[in-house]
C-alpha positions in Angstrom: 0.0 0.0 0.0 1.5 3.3 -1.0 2.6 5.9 1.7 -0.3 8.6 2.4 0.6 11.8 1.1 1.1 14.5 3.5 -0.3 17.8 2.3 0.4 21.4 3.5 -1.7 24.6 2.9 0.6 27.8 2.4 -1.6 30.3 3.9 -4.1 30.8 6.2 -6.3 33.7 5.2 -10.2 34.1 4.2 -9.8 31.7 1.0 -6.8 29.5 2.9 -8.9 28.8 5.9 -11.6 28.3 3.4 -9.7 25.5 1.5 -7.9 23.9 4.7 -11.8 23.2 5.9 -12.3 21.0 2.7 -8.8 19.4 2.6 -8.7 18.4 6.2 -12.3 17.0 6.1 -11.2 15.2 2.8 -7.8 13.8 4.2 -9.5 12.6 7.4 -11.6 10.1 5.2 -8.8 9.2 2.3 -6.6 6.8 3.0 -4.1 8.0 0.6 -4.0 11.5 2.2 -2.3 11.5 5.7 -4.8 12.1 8.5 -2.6 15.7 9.5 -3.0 18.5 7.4 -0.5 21.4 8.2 -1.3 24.9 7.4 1.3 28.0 7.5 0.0 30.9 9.7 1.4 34.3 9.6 1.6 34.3 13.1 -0.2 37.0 14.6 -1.7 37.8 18.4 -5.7 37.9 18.4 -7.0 39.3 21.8 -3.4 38.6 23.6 -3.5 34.8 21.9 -1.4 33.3 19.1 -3.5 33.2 16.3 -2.0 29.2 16.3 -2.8 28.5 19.2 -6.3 29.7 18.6 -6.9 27.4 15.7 -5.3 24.6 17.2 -7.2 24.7 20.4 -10.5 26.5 19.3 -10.6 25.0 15.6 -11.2 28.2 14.4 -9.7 31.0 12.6 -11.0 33.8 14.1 -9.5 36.3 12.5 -10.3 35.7 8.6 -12.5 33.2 8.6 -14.5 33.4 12.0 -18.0 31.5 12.9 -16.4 28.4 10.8 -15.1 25.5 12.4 -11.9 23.8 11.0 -11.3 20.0 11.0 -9.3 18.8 14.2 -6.6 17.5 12.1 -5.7 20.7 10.3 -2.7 22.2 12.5 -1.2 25.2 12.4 2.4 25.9 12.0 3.7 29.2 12.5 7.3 27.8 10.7 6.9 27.9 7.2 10.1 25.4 6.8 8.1 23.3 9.3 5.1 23.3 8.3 5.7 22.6 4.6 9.2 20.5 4.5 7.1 16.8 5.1 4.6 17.6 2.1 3.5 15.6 -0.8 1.6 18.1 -1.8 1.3 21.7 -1.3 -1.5 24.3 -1.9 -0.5 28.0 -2.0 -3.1 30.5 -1.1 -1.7 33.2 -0.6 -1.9 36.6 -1.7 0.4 36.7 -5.2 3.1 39.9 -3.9 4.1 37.7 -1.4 5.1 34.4 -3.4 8.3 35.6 -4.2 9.3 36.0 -0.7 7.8 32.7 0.2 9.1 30.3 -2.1 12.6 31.4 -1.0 12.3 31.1 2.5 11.2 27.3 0.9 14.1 26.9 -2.1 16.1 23.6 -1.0 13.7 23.0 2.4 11.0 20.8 0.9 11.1 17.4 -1.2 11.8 17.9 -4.7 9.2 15.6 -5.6 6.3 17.2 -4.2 3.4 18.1 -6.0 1.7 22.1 -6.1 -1.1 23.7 -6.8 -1.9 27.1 -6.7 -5.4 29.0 -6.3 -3.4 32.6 -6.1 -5.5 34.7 -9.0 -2.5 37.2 -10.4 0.1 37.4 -12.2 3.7 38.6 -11.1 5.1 41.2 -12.9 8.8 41.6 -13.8 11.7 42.7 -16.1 11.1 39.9 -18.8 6.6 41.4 -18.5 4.5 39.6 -17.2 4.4 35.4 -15.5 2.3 32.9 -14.4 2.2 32.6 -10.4 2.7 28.6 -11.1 5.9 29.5 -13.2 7.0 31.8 -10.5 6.8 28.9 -8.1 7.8 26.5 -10.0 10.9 28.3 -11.3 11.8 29.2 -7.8 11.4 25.4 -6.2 11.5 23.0 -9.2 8.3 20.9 -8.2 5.6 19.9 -10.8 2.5 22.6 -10.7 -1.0 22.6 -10.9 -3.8 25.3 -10.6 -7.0 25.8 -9.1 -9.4 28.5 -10.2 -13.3 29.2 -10.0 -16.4 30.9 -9.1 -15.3 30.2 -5.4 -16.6 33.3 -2.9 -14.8 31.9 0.1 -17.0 32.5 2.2 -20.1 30.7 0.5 -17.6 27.7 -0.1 -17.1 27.6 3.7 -20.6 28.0 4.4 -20.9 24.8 1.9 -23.2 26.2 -0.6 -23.0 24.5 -4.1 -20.2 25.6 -6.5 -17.6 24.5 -9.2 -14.0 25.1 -9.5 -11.6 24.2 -12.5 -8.4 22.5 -11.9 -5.8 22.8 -14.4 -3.2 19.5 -14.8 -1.2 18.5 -17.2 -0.2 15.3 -15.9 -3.7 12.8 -15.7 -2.5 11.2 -12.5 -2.0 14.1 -10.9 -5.3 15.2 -11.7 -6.9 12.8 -10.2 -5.0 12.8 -7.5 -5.9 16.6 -6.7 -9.4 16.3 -7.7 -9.8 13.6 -4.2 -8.2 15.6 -2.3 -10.2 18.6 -3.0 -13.6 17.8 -4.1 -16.6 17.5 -2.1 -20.7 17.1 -2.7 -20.9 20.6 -2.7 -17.9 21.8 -4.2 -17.7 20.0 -8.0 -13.9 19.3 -9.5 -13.5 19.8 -13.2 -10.0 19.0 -14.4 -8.4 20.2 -17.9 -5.0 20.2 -19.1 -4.9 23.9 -20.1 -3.4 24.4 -16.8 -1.9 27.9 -18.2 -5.3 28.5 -19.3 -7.0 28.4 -16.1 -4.9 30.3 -14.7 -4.8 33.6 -16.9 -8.6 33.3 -17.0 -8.1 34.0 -12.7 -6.1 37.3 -13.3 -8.4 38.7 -16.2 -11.3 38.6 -14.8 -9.9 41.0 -12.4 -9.7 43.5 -15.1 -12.7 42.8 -16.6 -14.7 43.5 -13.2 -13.2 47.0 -13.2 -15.0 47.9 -16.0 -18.6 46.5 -15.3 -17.8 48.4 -12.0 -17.5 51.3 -13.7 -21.0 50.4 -15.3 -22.3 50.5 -12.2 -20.8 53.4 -10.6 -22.1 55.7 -13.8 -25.4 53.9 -13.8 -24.7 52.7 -17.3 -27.6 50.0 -16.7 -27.4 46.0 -17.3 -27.5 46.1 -21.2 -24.0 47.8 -21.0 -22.5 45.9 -18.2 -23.5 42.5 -20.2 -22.3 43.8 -23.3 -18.5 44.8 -21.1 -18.5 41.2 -20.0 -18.8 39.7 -23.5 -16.3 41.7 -25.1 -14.4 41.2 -21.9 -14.7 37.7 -22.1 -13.5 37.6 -25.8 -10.6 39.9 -24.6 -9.7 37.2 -22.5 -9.6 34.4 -25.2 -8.0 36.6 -27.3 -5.4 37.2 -25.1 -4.7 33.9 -23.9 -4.0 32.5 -27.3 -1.3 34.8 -27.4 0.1 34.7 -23.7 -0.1 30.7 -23.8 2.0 29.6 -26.0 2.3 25.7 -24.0 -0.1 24.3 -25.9 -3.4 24.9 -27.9 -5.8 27.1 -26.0 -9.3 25.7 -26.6 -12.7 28.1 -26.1 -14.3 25.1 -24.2 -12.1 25.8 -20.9 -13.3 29.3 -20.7 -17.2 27.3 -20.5 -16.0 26.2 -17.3 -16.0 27.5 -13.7 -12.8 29.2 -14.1 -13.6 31.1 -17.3 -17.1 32.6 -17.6 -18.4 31.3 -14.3 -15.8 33.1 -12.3 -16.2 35.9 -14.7 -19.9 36.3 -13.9 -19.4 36.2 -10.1 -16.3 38.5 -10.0 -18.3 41.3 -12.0 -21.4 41.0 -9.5 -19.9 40.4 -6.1 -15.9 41.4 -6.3 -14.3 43.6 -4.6 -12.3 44.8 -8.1 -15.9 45.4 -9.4 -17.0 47.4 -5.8 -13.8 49.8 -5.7 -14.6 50.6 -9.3 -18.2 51.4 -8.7 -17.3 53.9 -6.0 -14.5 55.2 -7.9 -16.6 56.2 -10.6 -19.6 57.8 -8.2 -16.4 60.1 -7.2 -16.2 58.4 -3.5 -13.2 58.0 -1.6 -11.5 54.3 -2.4 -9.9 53.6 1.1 -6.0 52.6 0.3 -4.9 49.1 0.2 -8.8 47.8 -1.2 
């Protein structure tokens, strides 16, 4: 029988917490998953306690995900070299200017074999333009990368209401392997190969959102915001069969939960599509939104 894998979750905020609730609940039941799941914490004091100590005692991360309870078998590791140098697999969530810092704090600590994913929407921005978060990670630790993307409001996943997400995998084992680990009855796995794919549909949305923000902060009415996220959403095929040059880029991935789904959702309920709409009324944006 093969070795369980152990898995590690690098980050702990809103969307992090969010995720370790499914992956310790799903790791708990696998056998091929190890029963501990670790997850990084930024360690921080909440009312004059460890935020670890918190979620390891109380099950519950107060701070940015509070009124959830996590598994008992997710533990919290304020050691990023400790909490992730055991993993099979590990699943960065967190936010994208802080990868670069983070994967070499890791560079040389963790098994070279391991597998990642990543769910960070972004890309990272440097002197040869613009890259992939994945790349960035996997340039910087040389392990195999996948990527998660979706309609996935973190706080309706934790609450369990129904959604789909999109993983992107270009090896089929993998896939599959990823899909168990995260999938539950109320939270549907997809898996294509267009990993690259996937993930550029995560950043452009972002963009997109601004503008149907605007829309709505010059009370442009819904004909013109559904007409900015069609052209949008062609801007986005568009430009992903130039900025993906891995493989063919096929229309049918943007049909699933990473393309138009999280599209839809990110130019209703985002917070790129809110700061735009009080931009354009002429209201104070507070800095760092």
């Amino acid at each position: 029988m093969a070795t369980p894998k152990k898995v590690c979750i690098i980050g702990s905020g809103n969307w992090g917490s969010a995720i370790a609730k499914i992956v310790g609940s799903n790791a708990a039941q696998n056998s091929k998953f190890d029963n501990t799941v670790t997850m990084w914490v930024f360690e921080e004091m909440v009312d004059g306690r460890k935020l670890t100590d918190i979620i390891n005692t109380d099950h519950e991360n107060v701070k940015y995900l509070p009124g959830h309870k996590l598994p008992p078998n997710v533990l919290a590791v304020a050691e990023l070299v400790d909490a992730a140098k055991e993993a099979d697999i590990l699943v960065f969530v967190i936010p994208h200017q802080f990868i670069g810092r983070v994967c070499d704090t890791m560079k040389g600590k963790i098994k070279s074999d391991a597998l990642g994913m990543s769910l960070i929407k972004g890309v990272d921005e440097g002197p040869d333009g613009l890259k992939l978060i994945s790349d960035v990670i996997q340039e910087k630790l040389g392990i195999t990368m996948s990527v998660l993307m979706g309609a996935n409001i973190a706080n309706e996943v934790a609450d369990e209401k129904f959604c789909e997400t999109t993983i992107g995998c270009k090896n089929t084992e993998h896939g599959a392997l990823l899909k168990e680990l995260m999938q539950t009855s109320n939270f549907r796995v997809t898996v294509v190969e267009e990993s690259d794919v996937v993930e550029i549909c995560g950043a452009l949305k972002n963009i997109v959102a601004v503008g149907a923000g605007f829309c709505d902060g010059l009370g442009f009415g819904d004909n013109t915001k559904a007409a900015v996220i069609r052209l949008g959403l062609m801007e986005m095929i568009a430009f992903a069969r130039i900025f993906c040059t891995a493989g063919a880029v096929s229309s049918a991935t943007f049909l699933e939960s990473c393309g138009v789904a999280d599209l839809i959702t990110t130019c209703y309920g985002g917070r790129n599509r809110k700061v735009a709409e009080a931009f354009a009324k002429g209201g104070k944006v507070r800095e760092g939104t």
